[in-house]
C-alpha positions in Angstrom: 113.6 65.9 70.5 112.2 66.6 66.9 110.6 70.1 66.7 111.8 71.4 69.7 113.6 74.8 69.1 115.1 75.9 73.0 113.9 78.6 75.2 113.7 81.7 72.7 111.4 82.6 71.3 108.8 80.7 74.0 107.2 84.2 75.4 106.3 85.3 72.0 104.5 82.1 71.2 103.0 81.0 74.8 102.7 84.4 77.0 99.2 85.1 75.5 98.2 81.0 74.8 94.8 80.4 76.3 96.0 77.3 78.1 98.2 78.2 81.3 100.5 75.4 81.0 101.7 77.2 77.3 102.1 80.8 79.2 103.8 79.1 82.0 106.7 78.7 79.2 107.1 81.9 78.7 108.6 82.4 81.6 111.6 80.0 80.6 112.2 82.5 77.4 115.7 84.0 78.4 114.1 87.4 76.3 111.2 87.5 78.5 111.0 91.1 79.4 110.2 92.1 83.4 107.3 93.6 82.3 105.9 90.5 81.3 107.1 88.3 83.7 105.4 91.1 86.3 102.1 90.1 84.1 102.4 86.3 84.3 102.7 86.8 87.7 98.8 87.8 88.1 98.1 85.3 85.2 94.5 83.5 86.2 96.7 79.6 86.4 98.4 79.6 89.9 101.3 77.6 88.5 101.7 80.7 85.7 102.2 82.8 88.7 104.3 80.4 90.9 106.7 80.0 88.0 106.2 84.0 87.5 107.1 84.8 91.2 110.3 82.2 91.3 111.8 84.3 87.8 114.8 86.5 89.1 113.2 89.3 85.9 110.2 89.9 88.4 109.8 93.6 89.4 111.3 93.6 93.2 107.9 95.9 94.3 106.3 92.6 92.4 108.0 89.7 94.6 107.8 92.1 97.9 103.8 91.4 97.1 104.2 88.1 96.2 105.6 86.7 99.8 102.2 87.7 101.1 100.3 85.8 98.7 100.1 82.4 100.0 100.0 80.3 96.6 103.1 82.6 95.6 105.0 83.0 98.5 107.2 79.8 98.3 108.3 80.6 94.7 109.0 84.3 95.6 111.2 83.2 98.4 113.4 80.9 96.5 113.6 83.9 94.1 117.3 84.7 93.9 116.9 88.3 93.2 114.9 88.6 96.8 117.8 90.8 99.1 118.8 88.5 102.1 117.6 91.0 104.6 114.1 90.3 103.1 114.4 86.7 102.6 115.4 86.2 106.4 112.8 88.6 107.3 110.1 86.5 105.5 111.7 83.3 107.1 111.5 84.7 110.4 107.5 85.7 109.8 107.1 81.9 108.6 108.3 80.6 111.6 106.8 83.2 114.3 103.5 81.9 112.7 104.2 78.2 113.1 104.7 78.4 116.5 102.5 76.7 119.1 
């Protein structure tokens, strides 16, 4: 793909873009520090956050709040850095609250 230089160096160029699709890439950037993936993660564009909260970088005290946040709670439990005690924890909330 002409012009297309890989994953560094995409947080230095997006993670302050005004257009939320741009900062979601800046997530991608293998350099991207914890700090600011912990910022994308209260970025205004939900889908800056979702990709924020699914980023194995985030702050754990950062994807603990995120399961409770209903547009981020998906992406922070497919988070691989989530402990299995808390991931089967949040499963077992999700389905106490779908039942009849």
């Amino acid at each position: 793909m002409p012009g297309f230089r890989g994953r560094e160096g995409l947080a230095a160029r997006y993670a302050d873009h005004p257009d939320g699709n741009h900062r979601r890439l800046a997530v991608r950037d293998p350099a991207a520090t914890p700090a600011l993936i912990e910022g994308l993660s209260h970025d205004p564009a939900v889908w800056t956050r979702q990709a924020a909260a699914g980023d194995p970088r985030l702050p754990l005290h950062r994807l603990r709040e995120a399961l409770h946040i209903p547009e981020l709670a998906s992406s922070a439990g497919a988070n691989p850095a989530l402990p299995e005690n808390e991931m089967a924890a949040a499963l077992n909330r999700t389905g106490e609250q779908n039942r009849p």
